[in-house]
C-alpha positions in Angstrom: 20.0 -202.8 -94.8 18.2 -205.2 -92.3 21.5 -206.4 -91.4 23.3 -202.7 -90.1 19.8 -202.4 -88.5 20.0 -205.6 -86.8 23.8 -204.2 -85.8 22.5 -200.7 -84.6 20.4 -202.5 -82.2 22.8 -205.2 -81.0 25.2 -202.2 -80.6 22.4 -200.2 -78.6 21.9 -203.3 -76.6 25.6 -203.1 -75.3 25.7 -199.3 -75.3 22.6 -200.2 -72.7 24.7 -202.8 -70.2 28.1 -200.9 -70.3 26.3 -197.5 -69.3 24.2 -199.4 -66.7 27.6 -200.7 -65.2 28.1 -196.5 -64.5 24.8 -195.1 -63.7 23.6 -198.2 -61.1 26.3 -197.8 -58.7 24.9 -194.6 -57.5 21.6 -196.4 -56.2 23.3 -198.6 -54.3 26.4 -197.1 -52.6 24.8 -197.8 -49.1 25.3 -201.2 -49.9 28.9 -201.0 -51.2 30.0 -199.1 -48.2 28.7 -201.4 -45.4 30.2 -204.5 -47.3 33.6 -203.3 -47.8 33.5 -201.7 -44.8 34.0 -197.7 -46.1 32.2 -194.4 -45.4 29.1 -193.3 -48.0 31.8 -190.3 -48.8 34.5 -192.9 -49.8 31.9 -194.9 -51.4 30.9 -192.3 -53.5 34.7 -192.0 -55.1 33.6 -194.8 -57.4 31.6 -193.1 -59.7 34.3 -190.9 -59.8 37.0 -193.5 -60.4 34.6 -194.5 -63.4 33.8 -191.2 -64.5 37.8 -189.6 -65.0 38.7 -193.1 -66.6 36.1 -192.7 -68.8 37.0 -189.2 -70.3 40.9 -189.7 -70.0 41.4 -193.1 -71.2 38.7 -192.8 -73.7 40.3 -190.6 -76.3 44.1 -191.7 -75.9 42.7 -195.2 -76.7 40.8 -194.3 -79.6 43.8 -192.1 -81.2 45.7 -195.6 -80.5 43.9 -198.0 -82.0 42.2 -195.2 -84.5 43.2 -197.8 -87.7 42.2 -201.2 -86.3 38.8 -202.9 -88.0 36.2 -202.0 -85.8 35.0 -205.3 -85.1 37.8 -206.6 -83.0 38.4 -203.7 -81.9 34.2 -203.7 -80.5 34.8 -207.4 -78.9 38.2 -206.7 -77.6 36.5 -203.4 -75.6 33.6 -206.1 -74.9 36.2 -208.7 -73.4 37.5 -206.0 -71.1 34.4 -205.0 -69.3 33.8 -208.6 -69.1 37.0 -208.8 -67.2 35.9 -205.3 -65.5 32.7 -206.9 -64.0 34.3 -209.6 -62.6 36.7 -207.7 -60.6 33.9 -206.0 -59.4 31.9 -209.0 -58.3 35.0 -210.5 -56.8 36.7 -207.0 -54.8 36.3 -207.0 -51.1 38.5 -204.2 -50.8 38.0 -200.2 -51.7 41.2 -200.4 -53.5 40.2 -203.5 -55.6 36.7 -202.3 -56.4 38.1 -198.7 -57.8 40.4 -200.1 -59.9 37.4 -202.8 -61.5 35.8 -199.2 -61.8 38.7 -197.5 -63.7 38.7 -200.6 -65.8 34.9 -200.2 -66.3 35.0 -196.8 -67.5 38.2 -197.4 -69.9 36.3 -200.3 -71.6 32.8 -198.6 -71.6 34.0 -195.2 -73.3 35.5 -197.0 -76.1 32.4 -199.7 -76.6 30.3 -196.2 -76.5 32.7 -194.4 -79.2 33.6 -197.0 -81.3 30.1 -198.1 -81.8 28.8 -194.2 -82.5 31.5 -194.8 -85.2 30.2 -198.1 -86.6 26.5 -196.5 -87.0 28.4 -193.9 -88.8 29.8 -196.4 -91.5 27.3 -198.6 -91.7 23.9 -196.3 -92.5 23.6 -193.6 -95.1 24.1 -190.1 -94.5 20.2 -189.3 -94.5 19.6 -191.8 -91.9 22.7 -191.1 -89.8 20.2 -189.3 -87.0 18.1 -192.3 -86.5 21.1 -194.5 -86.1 23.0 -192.4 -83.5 19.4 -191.8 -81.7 18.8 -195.9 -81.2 22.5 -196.2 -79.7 22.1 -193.2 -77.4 18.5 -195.1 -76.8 20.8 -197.7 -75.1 22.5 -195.1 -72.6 19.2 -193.7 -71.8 17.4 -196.9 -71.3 19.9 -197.6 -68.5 18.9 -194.5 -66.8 15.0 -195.7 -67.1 15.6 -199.5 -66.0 19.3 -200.0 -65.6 19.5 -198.4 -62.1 16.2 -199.6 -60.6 16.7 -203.2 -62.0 20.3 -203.2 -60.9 18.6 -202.0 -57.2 16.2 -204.7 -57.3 18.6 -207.5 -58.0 21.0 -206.2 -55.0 17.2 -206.5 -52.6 17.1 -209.6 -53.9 20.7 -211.2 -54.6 23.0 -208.8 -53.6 24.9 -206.0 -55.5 27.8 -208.2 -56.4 24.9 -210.3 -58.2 24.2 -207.0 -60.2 28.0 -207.2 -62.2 27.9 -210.9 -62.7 24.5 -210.3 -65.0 25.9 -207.5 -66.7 29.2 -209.7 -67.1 27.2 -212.7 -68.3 25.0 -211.1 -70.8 28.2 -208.5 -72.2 29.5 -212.2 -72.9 25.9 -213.0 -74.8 26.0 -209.9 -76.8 29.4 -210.4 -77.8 29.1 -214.2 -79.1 26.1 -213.1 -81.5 28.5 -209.8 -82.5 31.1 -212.3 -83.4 29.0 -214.4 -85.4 26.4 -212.0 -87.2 28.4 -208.6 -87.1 29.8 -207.6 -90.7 33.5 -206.4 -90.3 34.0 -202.9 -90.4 37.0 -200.8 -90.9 38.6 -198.6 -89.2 39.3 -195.2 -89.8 41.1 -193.7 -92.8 45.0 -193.1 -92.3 44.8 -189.8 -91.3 47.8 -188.9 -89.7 47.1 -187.7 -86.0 48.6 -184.2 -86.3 45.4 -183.6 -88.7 43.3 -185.0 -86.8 44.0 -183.1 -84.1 44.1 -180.1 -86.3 40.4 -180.9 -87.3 39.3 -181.7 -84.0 41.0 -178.1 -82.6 39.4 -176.2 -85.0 37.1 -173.1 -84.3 34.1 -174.9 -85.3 34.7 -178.3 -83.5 36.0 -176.0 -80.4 33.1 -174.2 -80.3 30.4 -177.7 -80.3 32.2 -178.7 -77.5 31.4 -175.7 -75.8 28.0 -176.6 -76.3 28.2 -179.8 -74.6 30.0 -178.3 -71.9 27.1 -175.5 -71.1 24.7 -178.1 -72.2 25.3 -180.2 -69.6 26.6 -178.1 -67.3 23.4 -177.3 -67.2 21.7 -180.3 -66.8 23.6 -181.4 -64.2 22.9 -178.2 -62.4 19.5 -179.0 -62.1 19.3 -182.4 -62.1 21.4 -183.6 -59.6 19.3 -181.4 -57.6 15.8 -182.7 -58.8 14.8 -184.8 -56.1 15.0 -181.9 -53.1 13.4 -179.4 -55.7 10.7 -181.6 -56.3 10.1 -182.2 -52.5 10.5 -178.4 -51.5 9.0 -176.4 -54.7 6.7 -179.2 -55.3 6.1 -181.2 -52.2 6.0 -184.6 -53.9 6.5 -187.8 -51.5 9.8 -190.1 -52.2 7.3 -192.5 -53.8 5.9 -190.3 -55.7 9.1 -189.1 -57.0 10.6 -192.3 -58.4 7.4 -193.0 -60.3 7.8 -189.4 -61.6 12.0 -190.3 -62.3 10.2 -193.0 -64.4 7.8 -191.5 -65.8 10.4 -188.6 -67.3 12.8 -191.4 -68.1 10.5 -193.0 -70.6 9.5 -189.7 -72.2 13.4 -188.8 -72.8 13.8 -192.8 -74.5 10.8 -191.7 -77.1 13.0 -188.3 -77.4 16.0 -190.3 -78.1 14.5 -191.5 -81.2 11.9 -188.2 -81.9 15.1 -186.3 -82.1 17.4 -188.9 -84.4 14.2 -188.9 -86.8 14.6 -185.1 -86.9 18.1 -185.1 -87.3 17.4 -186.8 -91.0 14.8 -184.5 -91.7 15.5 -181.2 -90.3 19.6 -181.7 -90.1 21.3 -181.7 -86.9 22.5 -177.7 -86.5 18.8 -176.7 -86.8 17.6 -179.5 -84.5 20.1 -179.1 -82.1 19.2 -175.1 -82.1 15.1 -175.5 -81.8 15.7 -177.9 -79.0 18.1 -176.1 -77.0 16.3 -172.9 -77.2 12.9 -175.1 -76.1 15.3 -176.6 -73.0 16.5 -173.0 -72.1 12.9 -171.9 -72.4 11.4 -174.5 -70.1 14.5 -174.2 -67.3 14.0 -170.3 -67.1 9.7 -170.3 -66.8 9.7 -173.4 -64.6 10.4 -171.4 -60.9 7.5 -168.8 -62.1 4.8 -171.6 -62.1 6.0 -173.9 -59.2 2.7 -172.8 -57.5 1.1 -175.1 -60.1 2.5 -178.7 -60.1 0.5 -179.8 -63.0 2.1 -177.2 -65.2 5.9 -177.2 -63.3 6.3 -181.0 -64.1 4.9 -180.7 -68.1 7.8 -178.2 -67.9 10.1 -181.2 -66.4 8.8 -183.6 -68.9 9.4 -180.4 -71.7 13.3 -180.8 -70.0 13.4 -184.1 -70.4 12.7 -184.1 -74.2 14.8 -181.3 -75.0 17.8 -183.2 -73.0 17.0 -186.3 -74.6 16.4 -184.9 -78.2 19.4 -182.9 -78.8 21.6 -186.1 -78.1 21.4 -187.4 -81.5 21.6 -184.1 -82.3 24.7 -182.9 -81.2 26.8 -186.4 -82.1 25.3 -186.3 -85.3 26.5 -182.7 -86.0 30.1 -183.7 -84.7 30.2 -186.8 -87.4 29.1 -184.4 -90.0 31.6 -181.9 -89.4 34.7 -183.8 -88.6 34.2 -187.3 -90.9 37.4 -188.2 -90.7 38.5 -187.7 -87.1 34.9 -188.7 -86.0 36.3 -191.0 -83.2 38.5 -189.1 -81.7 36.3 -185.8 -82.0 33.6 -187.8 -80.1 36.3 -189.0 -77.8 37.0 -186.0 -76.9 33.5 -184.9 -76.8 32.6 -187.3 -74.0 35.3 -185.9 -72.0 33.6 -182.5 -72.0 30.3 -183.9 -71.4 31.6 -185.5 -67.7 33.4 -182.7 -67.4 30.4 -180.3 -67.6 28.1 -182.7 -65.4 31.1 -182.3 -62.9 31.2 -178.5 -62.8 27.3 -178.5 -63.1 27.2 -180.3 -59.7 29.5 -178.1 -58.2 28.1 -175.0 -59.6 24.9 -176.5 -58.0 26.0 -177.5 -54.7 27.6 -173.5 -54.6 24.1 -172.2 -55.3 22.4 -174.2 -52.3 25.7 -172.9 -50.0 24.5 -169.3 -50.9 21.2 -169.5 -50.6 20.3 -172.6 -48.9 17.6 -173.1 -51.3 17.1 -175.2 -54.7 14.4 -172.6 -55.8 16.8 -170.5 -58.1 18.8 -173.6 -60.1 16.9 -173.9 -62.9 17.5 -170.4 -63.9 21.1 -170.9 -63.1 20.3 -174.4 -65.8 18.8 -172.2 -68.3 21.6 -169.2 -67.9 24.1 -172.1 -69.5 22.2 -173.6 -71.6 21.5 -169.9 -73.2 25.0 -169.8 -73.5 25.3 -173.4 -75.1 22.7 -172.0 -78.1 24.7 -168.8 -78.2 27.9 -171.1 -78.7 25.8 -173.1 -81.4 25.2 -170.5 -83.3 28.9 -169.5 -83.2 29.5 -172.9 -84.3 27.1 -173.3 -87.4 28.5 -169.8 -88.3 31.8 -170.5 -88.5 31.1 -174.3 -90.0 29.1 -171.8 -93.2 32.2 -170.3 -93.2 34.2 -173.0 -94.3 32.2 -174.3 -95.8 32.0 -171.5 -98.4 35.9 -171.5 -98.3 36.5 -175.3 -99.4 33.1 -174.5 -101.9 35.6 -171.9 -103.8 39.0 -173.9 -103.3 37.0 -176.6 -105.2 35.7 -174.2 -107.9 39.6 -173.0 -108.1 
């Protein structure tokens, strides 16, 4: 037992440095653009270049190596982001650094999976939430410090400096993986036509509609934050990165509130309470902007809710598809970038119509309402067949 706990946390640790190889780039893109010599707009394609490798290579890579132990498998991903950061540290041109980005975001969508999939194996089913909660622990810590470490080092190195690290310790983490890791295997020989059933089916159809609304709506109002804070709430740029902190640190304790209440609540009914608490705080946060105390306890109430329901929702994907887990959670993070993509849009439309950021949190909590109602569809149709396989057994 203290062994897979020791894994969970070595996986979390490079769960933390692959995502921080996505999320730090956005802090310094001024940087990137004056040293390659390319506009902020052009600039910005990398996150993009990272962000549709990770959600199309991700599952066609998984359904191909859906049989291989997961160990090699882990370090092989490992090897490749190595490789990824070291084309980034070395580009000098746009078309060099995309591609180190595309090779980035290949490599960190299968580290992410096939480690979601290791937890799986490795813990018991009443502590599955807990496990899943410390890895997404890792993505979220990379939020907290990833991105402001990663914009300290470029102040005082520079940002090429910033993918060396993450190169050098991805090459730590893997050497103790390879040493202290226990092999696991892969996935049963399912072939992929059932898989594919499973993962098409009504009630794995429907979670991903969750996770599209979900963060859909997130990404609605949080690409936004920083102008409604300074217009709704008038805080300072100062004062807003210590608040970005601040909220950061609440959703890492969420990360783990919510995997604890995954084992002891199960994951349809946490995943229900805490989206209808993140709908809840969206919709009644523009009727108390007069108060800033109260508006930003209904930010840090966001934060939690976001942060909480993680566990929650890869947990319930596991538990419902076991043996096309992988590719189900594959597929799963494909939706997820796809709904912060049509969130931002949805979001930049808003501000077009009505050149103000007062009215996107209700626009948030409108899809998030519809990710619950979607939920529910979901555990109603997995109580359904449930009940079905209950009486083909009793047959």
């Amino acid at each position: 037992m203290k062994t897979n706990a020791f894994t969970i946390y070595l996986l979390a640790l490079g769960v933390f440095l692959t995502a921080t190889s996505e999320l730090v780039v956005s802090g310094i893109l001024p940087r990137i653009a004056e040293d390659v010599n390319i506009s902020l707009a052009v600039a910005g394609q990398l996150i993009a270049a990272y962000s549709l490798s990770f959600a199309i290579a991700t599952p066609l890579l998984i359904v191909a190596t859906s049989r291989m132990d997961r160990k090699p498998l882990l370090l092989c991903s490992l090897a490749v982001f190595i490789a990824g950061s070291a084309w980034s540290a070395s580009s000098s041109s746009i078309e060099s650094l995309m591609t180190a980005r595309v090779v980035l975001g290949a490599s960190s969508g299968m580290f992410l999976i096939v480690s979601l999939g290791i937890a799986a194996k490795l813990v018991p089913a009443d502590r599955l939430g807990r496990a899943i909660g410390t890895i997404i622990l890792g993505f979220s810590s990379a939020m907290i410090l990833g991105v402001p470490l990663g914009v300290a080092i470029a102040d005082w190195l520079s940002w090429q400096a910033i993918f060396i690290l993450l190169g050098a310790l991805a090459a730590a983490v893997g050497a103790v993986m390879f040493r202290l890791m226990p092999g696991v295997e892969g996935d049963e020989p399912v072939p992929l036509s059932r898989q594919l059933k499973h993962a098409g089916s009504a009630v794995i159809l429907t979670a991903f509609l969750i996770s599209l609304l979900r963060e859909g709506g997130n990404s609605v109002f949080l690409t936004y934050i920083s102008p409604y804070l300074q217009q709704m709430l008038e805080f300072r740029t100062a004062d807003i990165a210590f608040l970005m902190l601040a909220l950061g640190l609440a959703g890492a304790f969420a990360s783990r509130l919510g995997g604890g209440l995954v084992d002891r609540w199960g994951a349809a009914r946490t995943l229900g309470a805490f989206l209808v608490l993140h709908a809840l705080s969206m919709a009644l946060l523009p009727f108390f902007a007069f108060s800033t105390p109260v508006a930003v306890g209904l930010i840090a109430i966001v934060f939690i809710a976001l942060f909480a329901s993680g566990p929650a929702v890869q947990s319930y994907m596991i538990q419902q598809a076991p043996k096309s887990a992988n590719l189900v959670l594959s597929l799963n993070t494909s939706v997820i970038h796809l709904g912060i993509a049509g969130g931002a849009g949805a979001g930049g439309w808003l501000i077009n119509r009505t050149a103000e950021v007062e009215f996107h949190p209700w626009l948030a909590a409108s899809l998030i309402t519809l990710g619950f109602a979607a939920a529910l569809a979901s555990f109603a149709l997995g109580r359904r067949a449930r009940i079905r396989a209950d009486r083909r057994s009793a047959a």
